[in-house]
BAMILUM-82507 format. One record per residue: residue in one letter; chain; x, y, z of N, C-alpha, C, CB in turn. Coordinates in steps of 0.02 Angstrom, whole numbers, plus 50000, padded with zeros to 5 digits. Glycine has a CB too. Example, Ala and Ser with C-alpha at 12.3 -4.5 7.8 and 13.67 -1.06 7.14 Angstrom:
! residues 2
<r=A c=A nxx=50660 nyy=49716 nzz=50390 caxx=50615 cayy=49775 cazz=50390 cxx=50660 cyy=49835 czz=50390 cbxx=50565 cbyy=49776 cbzz=50452>
<r=S c=A nxx=50642 nyy=49888 nzz=50354 caxx=50684 cayy=49947 cazz=50357 cxx=50645 cyy=50002 czz=50394 cbxx=50704 cbyy=49970 cbzz=50286>
! end
This chain:
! residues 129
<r=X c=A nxx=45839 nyy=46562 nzz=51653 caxx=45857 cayy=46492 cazz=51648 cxx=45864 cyy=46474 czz=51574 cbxx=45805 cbyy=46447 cbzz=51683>
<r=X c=A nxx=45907 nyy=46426 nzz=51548 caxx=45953 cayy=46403 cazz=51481 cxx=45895 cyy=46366 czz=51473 cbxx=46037 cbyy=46361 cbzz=51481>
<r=X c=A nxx=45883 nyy=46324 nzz=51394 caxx=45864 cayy=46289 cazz=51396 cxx=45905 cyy=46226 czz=51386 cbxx=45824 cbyy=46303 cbzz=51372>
<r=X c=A nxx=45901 nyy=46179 nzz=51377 caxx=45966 cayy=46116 cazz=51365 cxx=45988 cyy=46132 czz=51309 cbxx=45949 cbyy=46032 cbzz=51361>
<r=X c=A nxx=45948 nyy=46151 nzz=51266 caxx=45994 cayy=46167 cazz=51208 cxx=46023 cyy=46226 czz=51196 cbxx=45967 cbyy=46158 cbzz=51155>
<r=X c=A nxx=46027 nyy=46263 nzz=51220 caxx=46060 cayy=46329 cazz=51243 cxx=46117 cyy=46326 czz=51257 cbxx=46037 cbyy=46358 cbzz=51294>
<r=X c=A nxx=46123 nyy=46266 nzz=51337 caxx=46184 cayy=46239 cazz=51360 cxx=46223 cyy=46199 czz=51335 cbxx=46179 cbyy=46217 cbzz=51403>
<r=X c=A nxx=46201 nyy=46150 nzz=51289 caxx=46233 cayy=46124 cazz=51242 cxx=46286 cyy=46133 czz=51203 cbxx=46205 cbyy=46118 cbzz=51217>
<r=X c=A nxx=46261 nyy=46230 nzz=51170 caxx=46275 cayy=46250 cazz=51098 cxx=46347 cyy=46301 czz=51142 cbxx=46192 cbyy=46302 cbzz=51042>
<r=X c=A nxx=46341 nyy=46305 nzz=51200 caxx=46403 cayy=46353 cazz=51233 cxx=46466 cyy=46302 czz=51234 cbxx=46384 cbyy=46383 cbzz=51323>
<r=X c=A nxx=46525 nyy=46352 nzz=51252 caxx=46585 cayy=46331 cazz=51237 cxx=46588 cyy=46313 czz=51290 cbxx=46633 cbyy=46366 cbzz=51212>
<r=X c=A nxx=46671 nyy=46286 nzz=51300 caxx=46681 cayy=46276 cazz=51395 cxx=46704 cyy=46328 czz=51416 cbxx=46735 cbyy=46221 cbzz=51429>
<r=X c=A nxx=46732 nyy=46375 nzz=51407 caxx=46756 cayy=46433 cazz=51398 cxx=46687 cyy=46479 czz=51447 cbxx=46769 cbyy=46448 cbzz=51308>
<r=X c=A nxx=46639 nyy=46463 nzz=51401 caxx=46570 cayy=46514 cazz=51419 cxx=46532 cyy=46484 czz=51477 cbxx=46511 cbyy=46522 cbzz=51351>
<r=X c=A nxx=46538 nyy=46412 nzz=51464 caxx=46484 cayy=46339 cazz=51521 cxx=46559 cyy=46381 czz=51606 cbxx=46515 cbyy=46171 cbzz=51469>
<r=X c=A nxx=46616 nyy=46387 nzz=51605 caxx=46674 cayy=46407 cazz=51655 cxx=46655 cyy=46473 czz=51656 cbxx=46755 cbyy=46395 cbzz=51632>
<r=X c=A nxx=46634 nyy=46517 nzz=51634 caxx=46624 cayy=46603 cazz=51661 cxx=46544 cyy=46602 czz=51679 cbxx=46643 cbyy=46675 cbzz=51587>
<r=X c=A nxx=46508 nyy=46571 nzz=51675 caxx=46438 cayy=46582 cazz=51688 cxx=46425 cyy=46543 czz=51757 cbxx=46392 cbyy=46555 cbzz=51624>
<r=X c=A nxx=46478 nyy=46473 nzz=51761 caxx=46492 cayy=46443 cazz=51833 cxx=46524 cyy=46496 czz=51877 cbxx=46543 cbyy=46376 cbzz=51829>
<r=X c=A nxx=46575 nyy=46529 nzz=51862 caxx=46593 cayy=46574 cazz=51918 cxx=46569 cyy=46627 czz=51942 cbxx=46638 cbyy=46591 cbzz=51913>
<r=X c=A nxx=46524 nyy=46655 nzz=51865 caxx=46464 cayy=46703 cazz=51893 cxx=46438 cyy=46705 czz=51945 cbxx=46415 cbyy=46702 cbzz=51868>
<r=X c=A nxx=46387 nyy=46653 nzz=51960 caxx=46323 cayy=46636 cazz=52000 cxx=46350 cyy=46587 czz=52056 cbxx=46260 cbyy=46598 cbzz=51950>
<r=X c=A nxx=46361 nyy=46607 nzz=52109 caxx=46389 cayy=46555 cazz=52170 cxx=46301 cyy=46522 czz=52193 cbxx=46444 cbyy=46613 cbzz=52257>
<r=X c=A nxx=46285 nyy=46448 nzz=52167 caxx=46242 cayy=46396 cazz=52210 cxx=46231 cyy=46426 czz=52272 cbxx=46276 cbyy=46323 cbzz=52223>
<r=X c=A nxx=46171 nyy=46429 nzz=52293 caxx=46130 cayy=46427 cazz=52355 cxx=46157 cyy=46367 czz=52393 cbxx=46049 cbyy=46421 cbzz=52340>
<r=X c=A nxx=46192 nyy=46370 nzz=52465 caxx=46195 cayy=46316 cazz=52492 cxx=46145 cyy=46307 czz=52546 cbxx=46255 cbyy=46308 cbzz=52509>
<r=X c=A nxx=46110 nyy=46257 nzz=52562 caxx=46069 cayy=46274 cazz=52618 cxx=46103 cyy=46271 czz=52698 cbxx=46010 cbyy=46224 cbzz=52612>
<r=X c=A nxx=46046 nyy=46291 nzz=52739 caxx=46091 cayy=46297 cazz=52805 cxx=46093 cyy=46228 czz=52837 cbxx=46060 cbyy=46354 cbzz=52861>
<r=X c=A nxx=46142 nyy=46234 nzz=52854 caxx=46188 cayy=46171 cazz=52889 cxx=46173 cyy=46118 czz=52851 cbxx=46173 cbyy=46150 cbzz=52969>
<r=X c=A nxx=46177 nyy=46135 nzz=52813 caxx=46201 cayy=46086 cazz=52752 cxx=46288 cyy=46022 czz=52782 cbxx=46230 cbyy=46163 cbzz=52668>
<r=X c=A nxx=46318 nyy=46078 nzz=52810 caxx=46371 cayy=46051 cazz=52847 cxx=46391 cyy=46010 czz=52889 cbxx=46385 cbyy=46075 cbzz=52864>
<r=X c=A nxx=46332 nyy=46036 nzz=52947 caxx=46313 cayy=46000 cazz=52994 cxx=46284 cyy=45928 czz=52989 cbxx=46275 cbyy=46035 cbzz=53020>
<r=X c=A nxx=46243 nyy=45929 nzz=52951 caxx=46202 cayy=45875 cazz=52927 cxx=46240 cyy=45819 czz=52899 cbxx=46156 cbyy=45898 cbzz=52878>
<r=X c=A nxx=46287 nyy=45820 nzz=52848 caxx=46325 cayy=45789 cazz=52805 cxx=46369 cyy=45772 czz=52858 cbxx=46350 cbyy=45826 cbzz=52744>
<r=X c=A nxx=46395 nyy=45793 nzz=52902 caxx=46445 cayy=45766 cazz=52964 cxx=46420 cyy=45718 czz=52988 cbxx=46460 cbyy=45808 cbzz=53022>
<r=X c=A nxx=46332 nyy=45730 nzz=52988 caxx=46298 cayy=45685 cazz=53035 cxx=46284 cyy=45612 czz=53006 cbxx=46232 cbyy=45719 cbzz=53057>
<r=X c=A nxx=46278 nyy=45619 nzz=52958 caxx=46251 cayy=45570 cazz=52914 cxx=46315 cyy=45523 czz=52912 cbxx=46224 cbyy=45601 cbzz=52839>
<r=X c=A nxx=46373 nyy=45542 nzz=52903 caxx=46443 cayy=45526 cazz=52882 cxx=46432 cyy=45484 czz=52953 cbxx=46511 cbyy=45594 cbzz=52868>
<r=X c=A nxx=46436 nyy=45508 nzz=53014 caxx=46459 cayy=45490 cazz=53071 cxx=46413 cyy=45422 czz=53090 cbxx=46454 cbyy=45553 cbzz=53122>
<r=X c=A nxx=46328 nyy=45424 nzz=53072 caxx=46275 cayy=45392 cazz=53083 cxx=46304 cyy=45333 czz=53030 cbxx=46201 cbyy=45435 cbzz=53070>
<r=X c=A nxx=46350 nyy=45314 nzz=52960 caxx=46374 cayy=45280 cazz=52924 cxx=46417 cyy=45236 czz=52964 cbxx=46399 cbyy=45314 cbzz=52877>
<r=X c=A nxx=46469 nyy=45251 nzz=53002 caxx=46513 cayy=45237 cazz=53034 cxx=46505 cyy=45200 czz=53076 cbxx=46534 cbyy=45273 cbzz=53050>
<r=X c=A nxx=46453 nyy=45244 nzz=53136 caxx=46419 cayy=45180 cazz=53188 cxx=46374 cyy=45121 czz=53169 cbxx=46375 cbyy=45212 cbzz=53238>
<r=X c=A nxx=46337 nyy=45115 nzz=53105 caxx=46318 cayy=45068 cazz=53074 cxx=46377 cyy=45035 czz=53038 cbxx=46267 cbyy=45089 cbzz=53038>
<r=X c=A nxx=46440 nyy=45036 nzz=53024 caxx=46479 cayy=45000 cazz=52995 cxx=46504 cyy=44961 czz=53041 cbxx=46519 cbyy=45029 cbzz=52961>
<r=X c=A nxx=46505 nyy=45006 nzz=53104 caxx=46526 cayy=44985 cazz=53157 cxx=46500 cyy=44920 czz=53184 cbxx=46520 cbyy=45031 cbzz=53194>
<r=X c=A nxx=46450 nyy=44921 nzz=53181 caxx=46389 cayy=44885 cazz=53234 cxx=46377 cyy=44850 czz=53172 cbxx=46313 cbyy=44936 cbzz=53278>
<r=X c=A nxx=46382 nyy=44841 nzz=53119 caxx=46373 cayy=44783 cazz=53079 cxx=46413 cyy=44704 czz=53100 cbxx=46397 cbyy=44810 cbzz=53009>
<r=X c=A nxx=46379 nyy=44658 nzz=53104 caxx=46429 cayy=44589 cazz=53114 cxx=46468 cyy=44572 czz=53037 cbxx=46372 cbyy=44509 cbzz=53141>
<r=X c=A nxx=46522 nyy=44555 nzz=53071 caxx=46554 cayy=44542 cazz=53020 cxx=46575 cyy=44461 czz=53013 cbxx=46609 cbyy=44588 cbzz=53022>
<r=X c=A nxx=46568 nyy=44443 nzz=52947 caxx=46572 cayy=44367 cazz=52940 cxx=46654 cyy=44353 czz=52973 cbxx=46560 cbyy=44340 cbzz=52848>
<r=X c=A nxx=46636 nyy=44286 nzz=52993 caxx=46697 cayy=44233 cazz=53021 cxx=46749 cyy=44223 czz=52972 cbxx=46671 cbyy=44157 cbzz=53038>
<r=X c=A nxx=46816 nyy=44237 nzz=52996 caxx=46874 cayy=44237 cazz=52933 cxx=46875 cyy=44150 czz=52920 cbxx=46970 cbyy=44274 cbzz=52964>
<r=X c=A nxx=46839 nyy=44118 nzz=52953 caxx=46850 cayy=44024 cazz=52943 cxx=46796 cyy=44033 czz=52905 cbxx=46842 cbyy=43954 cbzz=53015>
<r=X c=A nxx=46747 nyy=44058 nzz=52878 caxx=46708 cayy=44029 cazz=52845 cxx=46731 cyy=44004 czz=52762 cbxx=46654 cbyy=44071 cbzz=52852>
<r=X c=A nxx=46803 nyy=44054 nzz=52737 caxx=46824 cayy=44011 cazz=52664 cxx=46855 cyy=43955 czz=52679 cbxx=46873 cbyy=44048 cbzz=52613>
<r=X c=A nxx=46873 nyy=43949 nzz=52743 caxx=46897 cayy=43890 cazz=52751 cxx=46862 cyy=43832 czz=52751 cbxx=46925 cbyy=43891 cbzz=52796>
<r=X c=A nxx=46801 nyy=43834 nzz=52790 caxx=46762 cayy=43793 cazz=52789 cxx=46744 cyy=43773 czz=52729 cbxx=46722 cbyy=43808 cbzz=52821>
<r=X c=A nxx=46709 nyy=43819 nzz=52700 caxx=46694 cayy=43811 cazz=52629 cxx=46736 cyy=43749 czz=52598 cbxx=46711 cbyy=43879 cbzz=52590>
<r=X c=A nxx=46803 nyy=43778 nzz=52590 caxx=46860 cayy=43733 cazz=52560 cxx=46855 cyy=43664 czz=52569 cbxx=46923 cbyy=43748 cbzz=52587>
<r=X c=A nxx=46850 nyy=43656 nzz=52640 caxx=46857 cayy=43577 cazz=52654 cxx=46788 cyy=43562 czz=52637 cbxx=46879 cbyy=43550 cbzz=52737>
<r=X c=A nxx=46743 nyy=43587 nzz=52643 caxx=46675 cayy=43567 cazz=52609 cxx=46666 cyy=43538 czz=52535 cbxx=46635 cbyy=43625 cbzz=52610>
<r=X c=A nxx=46714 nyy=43568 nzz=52524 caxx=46747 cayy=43577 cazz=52442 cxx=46768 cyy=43489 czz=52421 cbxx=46841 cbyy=43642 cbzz=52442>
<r=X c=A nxx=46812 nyy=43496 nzz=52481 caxx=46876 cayy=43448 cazz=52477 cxx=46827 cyy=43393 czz=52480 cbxx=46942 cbyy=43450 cbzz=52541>
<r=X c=A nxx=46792 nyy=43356 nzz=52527 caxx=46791 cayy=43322 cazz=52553 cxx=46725 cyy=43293 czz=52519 cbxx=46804 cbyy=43339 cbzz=52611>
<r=X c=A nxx=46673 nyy=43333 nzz=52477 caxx=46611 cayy=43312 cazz=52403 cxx=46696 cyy=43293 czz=52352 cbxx=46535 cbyy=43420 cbzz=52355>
<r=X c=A nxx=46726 nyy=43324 nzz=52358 caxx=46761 cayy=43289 cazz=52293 cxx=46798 cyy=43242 czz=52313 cbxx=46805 cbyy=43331 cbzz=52249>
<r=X c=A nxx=46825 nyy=43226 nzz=52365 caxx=46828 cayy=43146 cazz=52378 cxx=46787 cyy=43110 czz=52386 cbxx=46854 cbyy=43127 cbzz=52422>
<r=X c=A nxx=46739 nyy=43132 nzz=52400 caxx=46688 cayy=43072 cazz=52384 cxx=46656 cyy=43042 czz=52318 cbxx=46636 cbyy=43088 cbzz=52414>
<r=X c=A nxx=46678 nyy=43110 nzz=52264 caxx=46652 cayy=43098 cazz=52206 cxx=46696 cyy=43059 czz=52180 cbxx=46636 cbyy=43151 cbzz=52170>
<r=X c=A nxx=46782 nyy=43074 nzz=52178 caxx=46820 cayy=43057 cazz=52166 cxx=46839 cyy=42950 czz=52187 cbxx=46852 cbyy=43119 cbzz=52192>
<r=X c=A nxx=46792 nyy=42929 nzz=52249 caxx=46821 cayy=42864 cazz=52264 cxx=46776 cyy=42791 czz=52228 cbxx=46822 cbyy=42863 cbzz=52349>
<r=X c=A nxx=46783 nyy=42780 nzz=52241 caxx=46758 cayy=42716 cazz=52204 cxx=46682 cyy=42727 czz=52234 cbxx=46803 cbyy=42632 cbzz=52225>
<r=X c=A nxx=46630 nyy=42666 nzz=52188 caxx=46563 cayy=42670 cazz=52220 cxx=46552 cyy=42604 czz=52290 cbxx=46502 cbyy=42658 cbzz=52148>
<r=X c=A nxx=46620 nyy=42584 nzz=52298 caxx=46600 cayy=42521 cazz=52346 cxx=46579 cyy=42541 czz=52407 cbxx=46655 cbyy=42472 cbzz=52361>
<r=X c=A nxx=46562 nyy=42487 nzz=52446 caxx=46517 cayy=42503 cazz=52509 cxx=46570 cyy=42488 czz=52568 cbxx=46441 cbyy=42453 cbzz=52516>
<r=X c=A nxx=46562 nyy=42509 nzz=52627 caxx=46627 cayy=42481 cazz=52670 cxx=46582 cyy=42424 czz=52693 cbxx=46667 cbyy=42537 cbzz=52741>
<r=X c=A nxx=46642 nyy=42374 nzz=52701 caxx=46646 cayy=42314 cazz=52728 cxx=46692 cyy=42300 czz=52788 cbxx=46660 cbyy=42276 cbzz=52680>
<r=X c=A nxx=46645 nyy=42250 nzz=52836 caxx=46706 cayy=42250 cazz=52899 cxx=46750 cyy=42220 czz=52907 cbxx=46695 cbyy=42240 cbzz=52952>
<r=X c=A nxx=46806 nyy=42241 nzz=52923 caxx=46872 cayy=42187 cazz=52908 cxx=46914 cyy=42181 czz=52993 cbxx=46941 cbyy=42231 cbzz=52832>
<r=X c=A nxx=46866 nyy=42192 nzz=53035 caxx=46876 cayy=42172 cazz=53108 cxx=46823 cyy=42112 czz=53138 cbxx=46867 cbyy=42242 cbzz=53152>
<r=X c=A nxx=46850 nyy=42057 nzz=53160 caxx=46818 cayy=42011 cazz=53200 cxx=46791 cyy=42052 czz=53266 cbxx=46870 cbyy=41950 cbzz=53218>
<r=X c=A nxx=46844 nyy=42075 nzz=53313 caxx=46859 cayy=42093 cazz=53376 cxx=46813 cyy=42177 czz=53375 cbxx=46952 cbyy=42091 cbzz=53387>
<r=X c=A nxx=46770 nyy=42194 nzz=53430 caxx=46740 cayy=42254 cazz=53408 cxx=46787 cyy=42280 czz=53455 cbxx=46658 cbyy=42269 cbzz=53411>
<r=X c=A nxx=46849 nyy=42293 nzz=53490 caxx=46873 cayy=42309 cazz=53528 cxx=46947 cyy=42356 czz=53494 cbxx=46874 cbyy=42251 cbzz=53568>
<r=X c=A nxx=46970 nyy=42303 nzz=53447 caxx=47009 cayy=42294 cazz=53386 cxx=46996 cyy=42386 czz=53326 cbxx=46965 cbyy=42203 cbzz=53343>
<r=X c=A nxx=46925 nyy=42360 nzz=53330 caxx=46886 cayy=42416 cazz=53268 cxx=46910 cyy=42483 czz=53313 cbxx=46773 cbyy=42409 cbzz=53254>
<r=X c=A nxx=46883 nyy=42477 nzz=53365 caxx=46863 cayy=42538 cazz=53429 cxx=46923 cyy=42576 czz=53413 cbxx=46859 cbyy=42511 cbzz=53525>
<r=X c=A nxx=46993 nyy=42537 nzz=53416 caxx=47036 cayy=42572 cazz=53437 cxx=47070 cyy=42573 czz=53390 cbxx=47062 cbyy=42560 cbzz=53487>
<r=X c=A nxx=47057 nyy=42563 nzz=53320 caxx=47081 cayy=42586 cazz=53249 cxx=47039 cyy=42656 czz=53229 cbxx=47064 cbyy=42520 cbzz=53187>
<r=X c=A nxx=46963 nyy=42658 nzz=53254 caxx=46937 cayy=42712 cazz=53243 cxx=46982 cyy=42787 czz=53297 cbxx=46854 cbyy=42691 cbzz=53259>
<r=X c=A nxx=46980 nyy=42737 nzz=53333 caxx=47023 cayy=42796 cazz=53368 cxx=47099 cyy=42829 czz=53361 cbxx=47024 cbyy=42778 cbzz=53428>
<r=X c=A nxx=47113 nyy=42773 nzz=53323 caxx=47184 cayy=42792 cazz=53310 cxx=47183 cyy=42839 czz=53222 cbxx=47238 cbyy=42704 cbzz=53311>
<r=X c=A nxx=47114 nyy=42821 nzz=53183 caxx=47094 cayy=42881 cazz=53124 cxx=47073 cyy=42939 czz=53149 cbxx=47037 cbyy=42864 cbzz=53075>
<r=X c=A nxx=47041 nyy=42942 nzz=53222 caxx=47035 cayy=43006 cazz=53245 cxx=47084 cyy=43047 czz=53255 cbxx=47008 cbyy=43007 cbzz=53294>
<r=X c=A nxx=47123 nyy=43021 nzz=53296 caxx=47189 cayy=43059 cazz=53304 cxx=47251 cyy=43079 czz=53245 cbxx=47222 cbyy=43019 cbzz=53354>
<r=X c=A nxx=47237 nyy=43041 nzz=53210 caxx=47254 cayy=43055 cazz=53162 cxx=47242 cyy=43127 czz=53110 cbxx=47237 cbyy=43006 cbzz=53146>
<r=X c=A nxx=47165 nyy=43114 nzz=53112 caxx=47134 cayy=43157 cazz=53095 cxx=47152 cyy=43242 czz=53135 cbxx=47069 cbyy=43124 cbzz=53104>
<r=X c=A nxx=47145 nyy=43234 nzz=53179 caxx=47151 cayy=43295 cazz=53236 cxx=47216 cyy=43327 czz=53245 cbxx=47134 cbyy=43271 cbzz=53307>
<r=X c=A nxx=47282 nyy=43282 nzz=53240 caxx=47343 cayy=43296 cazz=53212 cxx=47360 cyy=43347 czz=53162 cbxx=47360 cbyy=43245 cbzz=53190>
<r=X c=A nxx=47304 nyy=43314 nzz=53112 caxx=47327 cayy=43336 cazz=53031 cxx=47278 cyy=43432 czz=53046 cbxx=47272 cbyy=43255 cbzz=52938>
<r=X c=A nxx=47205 nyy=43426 nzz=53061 caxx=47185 cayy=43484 cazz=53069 cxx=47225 cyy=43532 czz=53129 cbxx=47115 cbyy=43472 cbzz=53080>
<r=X c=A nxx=47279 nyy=43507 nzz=53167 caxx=47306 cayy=43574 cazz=53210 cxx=47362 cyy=43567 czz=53162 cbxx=47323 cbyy=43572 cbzz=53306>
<r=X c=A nxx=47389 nyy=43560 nzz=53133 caxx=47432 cayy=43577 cazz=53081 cxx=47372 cyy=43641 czz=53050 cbxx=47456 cbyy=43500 cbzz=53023>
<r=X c=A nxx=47336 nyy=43626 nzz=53008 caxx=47294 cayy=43677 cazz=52977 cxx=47261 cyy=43718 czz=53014 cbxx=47252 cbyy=43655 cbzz=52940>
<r=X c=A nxx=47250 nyy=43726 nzz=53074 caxx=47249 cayy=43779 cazz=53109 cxx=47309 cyy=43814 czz=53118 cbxx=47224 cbyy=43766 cbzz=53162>
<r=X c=A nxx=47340 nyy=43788 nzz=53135 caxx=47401 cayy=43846 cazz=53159 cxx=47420 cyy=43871 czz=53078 cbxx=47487 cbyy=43804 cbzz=53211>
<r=X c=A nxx=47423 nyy=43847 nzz=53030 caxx=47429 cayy=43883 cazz=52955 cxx=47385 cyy=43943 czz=52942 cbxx=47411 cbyy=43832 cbzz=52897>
<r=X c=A nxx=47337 nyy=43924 nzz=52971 caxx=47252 cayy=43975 cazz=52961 cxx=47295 cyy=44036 czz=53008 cbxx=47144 cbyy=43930 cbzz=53017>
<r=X c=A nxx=47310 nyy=44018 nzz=53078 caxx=47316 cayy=44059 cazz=53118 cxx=47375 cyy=44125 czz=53094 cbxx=47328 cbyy=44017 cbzz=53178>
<r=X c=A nxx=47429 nyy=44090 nzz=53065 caxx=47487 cayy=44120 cazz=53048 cxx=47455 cyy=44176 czz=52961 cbxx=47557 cbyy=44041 cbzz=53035>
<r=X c=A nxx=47405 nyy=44129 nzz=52946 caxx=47402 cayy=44157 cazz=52870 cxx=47354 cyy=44235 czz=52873 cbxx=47355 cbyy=44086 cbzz=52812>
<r=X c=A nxx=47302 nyy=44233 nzz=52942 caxx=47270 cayy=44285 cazz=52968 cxx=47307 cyy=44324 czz=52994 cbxx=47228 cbyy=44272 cbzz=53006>
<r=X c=A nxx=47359 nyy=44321 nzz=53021 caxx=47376 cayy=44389 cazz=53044 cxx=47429 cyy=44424 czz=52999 cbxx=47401 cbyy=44385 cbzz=53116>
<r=X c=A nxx=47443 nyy=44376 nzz=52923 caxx=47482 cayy=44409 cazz=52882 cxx=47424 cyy=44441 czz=52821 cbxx=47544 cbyy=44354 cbzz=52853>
<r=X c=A nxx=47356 nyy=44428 nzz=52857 caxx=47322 cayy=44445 cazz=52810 cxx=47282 cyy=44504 czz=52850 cbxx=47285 cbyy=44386 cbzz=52775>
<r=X c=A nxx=47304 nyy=44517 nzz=52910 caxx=47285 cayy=44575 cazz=52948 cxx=47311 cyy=44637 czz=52929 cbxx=47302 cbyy=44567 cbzz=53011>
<r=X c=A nxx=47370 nyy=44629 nzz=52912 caxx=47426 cayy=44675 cazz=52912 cxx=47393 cyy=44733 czz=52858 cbxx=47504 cbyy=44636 cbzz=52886>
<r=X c=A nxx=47378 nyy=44724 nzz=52796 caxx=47352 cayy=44782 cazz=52744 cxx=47275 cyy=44805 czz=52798 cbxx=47330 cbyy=44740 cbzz=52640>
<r=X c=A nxx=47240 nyy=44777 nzz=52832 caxx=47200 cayy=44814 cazz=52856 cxx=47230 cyy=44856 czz=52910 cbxx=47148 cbyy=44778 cbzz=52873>
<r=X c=A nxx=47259 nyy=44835 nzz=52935 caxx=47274 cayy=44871 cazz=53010 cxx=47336 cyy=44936 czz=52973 cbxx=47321 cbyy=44796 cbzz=53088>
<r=X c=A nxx=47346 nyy=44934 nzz=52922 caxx=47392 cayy=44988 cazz=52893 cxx=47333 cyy=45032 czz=52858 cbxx=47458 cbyy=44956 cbzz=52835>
<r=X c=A nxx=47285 nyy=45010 nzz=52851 caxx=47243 cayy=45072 cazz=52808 cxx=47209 cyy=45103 czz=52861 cbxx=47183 cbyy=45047 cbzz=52744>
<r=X c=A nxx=47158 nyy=45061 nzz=52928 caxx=47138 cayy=45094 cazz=52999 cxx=47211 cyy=45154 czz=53013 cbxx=47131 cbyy=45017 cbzz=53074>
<r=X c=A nxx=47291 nyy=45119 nzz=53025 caxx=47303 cayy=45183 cazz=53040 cxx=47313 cyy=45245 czz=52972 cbxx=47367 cbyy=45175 cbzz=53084>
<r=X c=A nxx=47328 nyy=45243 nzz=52930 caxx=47315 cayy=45291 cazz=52886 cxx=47244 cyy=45334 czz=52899 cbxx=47317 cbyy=45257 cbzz=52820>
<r=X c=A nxx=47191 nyy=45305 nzz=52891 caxx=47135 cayy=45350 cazz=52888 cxx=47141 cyy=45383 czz=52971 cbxx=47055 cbyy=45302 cbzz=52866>
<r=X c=A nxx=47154 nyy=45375 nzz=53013 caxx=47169 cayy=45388 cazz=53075 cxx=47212 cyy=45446 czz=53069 cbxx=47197 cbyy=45332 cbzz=53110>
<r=X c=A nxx=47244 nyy=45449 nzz=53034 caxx=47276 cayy=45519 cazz=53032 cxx=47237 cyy=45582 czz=53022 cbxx=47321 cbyy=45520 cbzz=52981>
! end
């Protein structure tokens, strides 16, 4: 056995003929094992949950919606309906409103995921080969 400074002071020349000398001890099933381990990786990648593709979305409007609030004035709402019947069906008509505008942004989400599928489902089949 070299000592480090031994190995140091050699060329590559000499560090390349003293490697081809001596072929490493491999142990047994060394092969086997490393398949196994590889394979035992896999079914744990497998069986891992994987986060919800809405969760940057969520985020976003989480985003959105602290910065409109930061963004509006500090006043307080005030009621500008006599009739509570009046209110009822203005709130309802901001709901729908509301619900309108988010299936627009769903179906964007929906269209934008499966163009964002596409580089995965091309590398699954590559490694599949």
């Amino acid at each position: 056995m070299k000592t480090l400074e031994e190995i140091e002071n050699l060329s590559l020349e000499e560090l390349g003929q003293k490697a081809t000398e001596q072929a490493a001890p491999v142990p047994d099933g060394l092969e086997r094992r490393l398949r196994q381990a590889l394979a035992a990786r896999e079914i744990a990648d497998a069986a891992r949950p994987r986060p919800a593709r809405w969760i940057p979305y969520a985020s976003l409007a989480v985003v959105a919606a602290a910065a409109a609030l930061v963004t509006l004035p500090g006043r307080g709402p005030k009621d500008t309906f006599d009739d509570p019947r009046l209110a009822y069906a203005e709130v309802e008509k901001a709901f729908q409103t509301i619900s309108d505008k988010m299936s627009v942004g769903r179906q964007l989400v929906r269209e934008a995921e499966q163009t964002a599928a596409k580089p995965y489902q091309t590398l699954t089949k590559l490694q599949s080969k």
